[in-house]
Each structure stands twice: as C-alpha cells, then as structure tokens.
C-alpha positions as a printed NumPy array, in Angstrom:
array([[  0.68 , -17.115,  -0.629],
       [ -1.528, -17.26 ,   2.011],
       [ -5.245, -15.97 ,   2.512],
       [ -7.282, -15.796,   5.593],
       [-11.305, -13.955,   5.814],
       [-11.364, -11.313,   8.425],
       [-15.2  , -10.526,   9.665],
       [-14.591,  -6.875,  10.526],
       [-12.004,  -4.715,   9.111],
       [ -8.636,  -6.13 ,   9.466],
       [ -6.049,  -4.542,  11.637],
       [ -2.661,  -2.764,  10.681],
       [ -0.105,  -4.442,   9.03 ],
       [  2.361,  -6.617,  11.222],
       [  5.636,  -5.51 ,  10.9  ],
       [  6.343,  -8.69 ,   8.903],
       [  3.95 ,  -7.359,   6.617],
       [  5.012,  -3.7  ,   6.56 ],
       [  7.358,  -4.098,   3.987],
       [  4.86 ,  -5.244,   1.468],
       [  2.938,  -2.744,  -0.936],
       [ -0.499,  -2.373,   1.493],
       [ -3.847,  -2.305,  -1.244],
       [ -6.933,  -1.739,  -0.691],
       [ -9.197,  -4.039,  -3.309],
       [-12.814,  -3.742,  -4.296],
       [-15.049,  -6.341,  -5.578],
       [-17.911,  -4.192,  -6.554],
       [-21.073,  -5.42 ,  -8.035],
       [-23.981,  -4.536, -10.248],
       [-28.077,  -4.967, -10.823],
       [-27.087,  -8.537, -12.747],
       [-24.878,  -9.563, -10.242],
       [-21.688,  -8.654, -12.43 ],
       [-18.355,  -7.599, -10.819],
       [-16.155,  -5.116, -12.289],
       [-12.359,  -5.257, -13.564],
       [-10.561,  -2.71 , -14.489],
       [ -7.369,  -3.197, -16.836],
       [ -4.12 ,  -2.258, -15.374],
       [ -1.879,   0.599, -17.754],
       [  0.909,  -1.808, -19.85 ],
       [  3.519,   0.207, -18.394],
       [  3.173,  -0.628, -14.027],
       [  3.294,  -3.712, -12.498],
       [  1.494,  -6.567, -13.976],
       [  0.867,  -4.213, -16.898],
       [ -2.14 ,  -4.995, -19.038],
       [ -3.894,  -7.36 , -16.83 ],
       [ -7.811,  -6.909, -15.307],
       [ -7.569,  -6.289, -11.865],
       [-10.53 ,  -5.523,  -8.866],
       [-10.225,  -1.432,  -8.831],
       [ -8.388,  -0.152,  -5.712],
       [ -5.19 ,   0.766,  -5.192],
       [ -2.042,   1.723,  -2.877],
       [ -3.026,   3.012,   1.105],
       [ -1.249,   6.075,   1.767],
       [  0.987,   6.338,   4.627],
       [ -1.434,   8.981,   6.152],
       [ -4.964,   7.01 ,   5.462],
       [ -6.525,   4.365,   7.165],
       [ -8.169,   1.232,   4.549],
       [-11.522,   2.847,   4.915],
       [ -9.936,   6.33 ,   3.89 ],
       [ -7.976,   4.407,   1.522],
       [-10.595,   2.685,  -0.426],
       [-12.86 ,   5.445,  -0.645],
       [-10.133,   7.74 ,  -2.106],
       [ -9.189,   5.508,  -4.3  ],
       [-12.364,   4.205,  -5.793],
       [-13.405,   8.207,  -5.793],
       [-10.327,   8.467,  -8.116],
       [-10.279,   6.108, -10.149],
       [-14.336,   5.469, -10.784],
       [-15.872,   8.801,  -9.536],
       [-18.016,   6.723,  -7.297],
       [-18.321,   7.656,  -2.922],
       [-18.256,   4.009,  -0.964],
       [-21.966,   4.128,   1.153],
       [-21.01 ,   0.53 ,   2.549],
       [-18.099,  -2.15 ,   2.237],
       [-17.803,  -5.315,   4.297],
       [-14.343,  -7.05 ,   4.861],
       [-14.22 ,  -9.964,   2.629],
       [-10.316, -11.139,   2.608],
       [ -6.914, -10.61 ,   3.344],
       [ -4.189, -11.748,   1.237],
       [  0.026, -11.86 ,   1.079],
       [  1.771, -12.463,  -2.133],
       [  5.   , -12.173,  -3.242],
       [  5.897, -11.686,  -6.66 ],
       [  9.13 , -11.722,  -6.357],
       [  9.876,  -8.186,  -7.516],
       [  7.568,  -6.995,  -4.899],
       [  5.551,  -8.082,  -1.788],
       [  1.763,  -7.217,  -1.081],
       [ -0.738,  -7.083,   1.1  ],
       [ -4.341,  -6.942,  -0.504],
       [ -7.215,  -5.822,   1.692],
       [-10.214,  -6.587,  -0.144],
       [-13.497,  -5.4  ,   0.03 ],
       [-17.065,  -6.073,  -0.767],
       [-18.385,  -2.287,  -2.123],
       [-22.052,  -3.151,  -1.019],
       [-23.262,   0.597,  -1.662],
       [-21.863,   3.087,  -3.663],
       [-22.999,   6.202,  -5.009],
       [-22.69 ,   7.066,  -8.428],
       [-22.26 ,   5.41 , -11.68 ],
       [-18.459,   4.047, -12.5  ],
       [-16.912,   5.319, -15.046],
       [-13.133,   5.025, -16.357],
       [-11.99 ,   8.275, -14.542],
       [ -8.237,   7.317, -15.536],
       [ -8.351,   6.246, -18.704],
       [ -8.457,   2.675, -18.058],
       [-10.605,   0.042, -19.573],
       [-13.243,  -1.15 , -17.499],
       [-15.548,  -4.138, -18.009],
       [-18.689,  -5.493, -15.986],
       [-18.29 ,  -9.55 , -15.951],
       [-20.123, -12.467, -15.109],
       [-18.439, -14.159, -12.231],
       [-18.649, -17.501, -14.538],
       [-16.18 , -15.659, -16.843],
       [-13.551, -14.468, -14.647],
       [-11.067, -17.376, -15.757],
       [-11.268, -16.003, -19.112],
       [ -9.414, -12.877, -18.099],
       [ -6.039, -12.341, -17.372],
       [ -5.937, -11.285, -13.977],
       [ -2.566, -10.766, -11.68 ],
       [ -1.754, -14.045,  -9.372],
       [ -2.661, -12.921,  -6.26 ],
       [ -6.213, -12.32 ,  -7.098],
       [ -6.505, -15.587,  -7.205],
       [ -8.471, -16.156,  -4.045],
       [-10.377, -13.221,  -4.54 ],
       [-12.058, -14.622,  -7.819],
       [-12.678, -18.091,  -5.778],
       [-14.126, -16.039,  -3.209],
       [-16.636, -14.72 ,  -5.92 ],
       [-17.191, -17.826,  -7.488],
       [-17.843, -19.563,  -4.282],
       [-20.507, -16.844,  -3.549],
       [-18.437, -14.92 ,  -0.691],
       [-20.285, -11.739,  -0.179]])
C-alpha cells in the first residue's frame, strides 16, 4: 500500500495504475468538527463496512466531475470547494484501487442518505471504533493527525 499527499489535484492515472478501480473519496466535515461515514450495502465489496462517501470515476468524468456527481448522488449535496488531501493504492487482492481523496471544504445542502445507506457524523477520536475498509487507513490518520 502506498500513500503520497498531492497539493493540487492529482493527475491521471499511470498506466500502472489504470487497471485499478479509480475513486473519488470525500472526507467531509461538520459545525463540531465531525466527519461523515457512510455504511457500505452488505452485498458489494467490503460489504457492511463505514466508508468516506464517494465512489467509482466514470470513464467519461474527470475527479472534479467525479466527486461532485457522486456526492450529488449519493448525499444530495453540490461540492462549493474541495482541496486535494491524498492519494492512495491498495490492493485487496480481489481488486486493485486507486483512492483520490478529498477534503469537501464547502458544500451546499444538508446530507442526507439519498441511497438508502446508513450515514453517521463521528468524532475523529472515534474512527477506530468503526469498521472501516483497509485502505482507508491513511485517510483516518490523515484526520486524526489534523490534515485538512
């Protein structure tokens, strides 16, 4: 696994990486300073584990277009703002990706579960007490460290 902070937003995937599922991840945050997880459906990968919302780029979309669509889909919220916080490869064996995450430092809107999923607001101190996938590993260090 390896993890690396990009400053701006990252470029396309190598063509080492291009095989790998391409996400776009957002660590969004409240008034209290609370992020929010979302709980993946039992029946896709990593099934039943909290997860930063996001989701697969298209083919057709860039990560800007990308995030936006997908937090618009899955939270009913429109991205104002969003500042590259990390990059990350993982393989799980099964499958390969490459997360793209996001700070969402403006949003409009209030989220709300727009697929059905369970959604919780949570203190950073308590992400280890939810069971998150492996590879956002760094991402929660990132939080906990106070990464932006």
């Amino acid at each position: 696994m390896a993890e690396q902070s990009k400053p701006t937003t990252p470029a396309p995937p190598s063509a080492e990486e291009s095989s790998a599922v391409h996400v776009a991840v957002a660590v969004i945050r409240n008034a209290r300073g609370e992020v929010l997880l979302t709980q993946r459906h039992p029946d896709s990968h990593q099934g039943g584990l909290w997860e930063f919302p996001g989701g697969k780029i298209e083919a057709d979309e860039d990560l800007a277009g990308g995030l936006a669509r997908e937090l618009q889909e899955e939270l009913g919220i429109k991205v104002l703002h969003h500042e590259s916080m990390l990059r990350i490869e993982h393989d799980y064996g099964d499958k390969q990706v490459l997360l793209d995450v996001h700070s969402v430092t403006a949003f409009a809107g209030q989220p709300s579960p727009c697929e059905g999923q369970p959604m919780r607001w949570v203190d950073p101190s308590d992400l280890g007490n939810y069971a998150l996938p492996e590879a956002n590993g760094p991402i929660v260090r990132a939080i906990v460290e106070g990464q932006p």
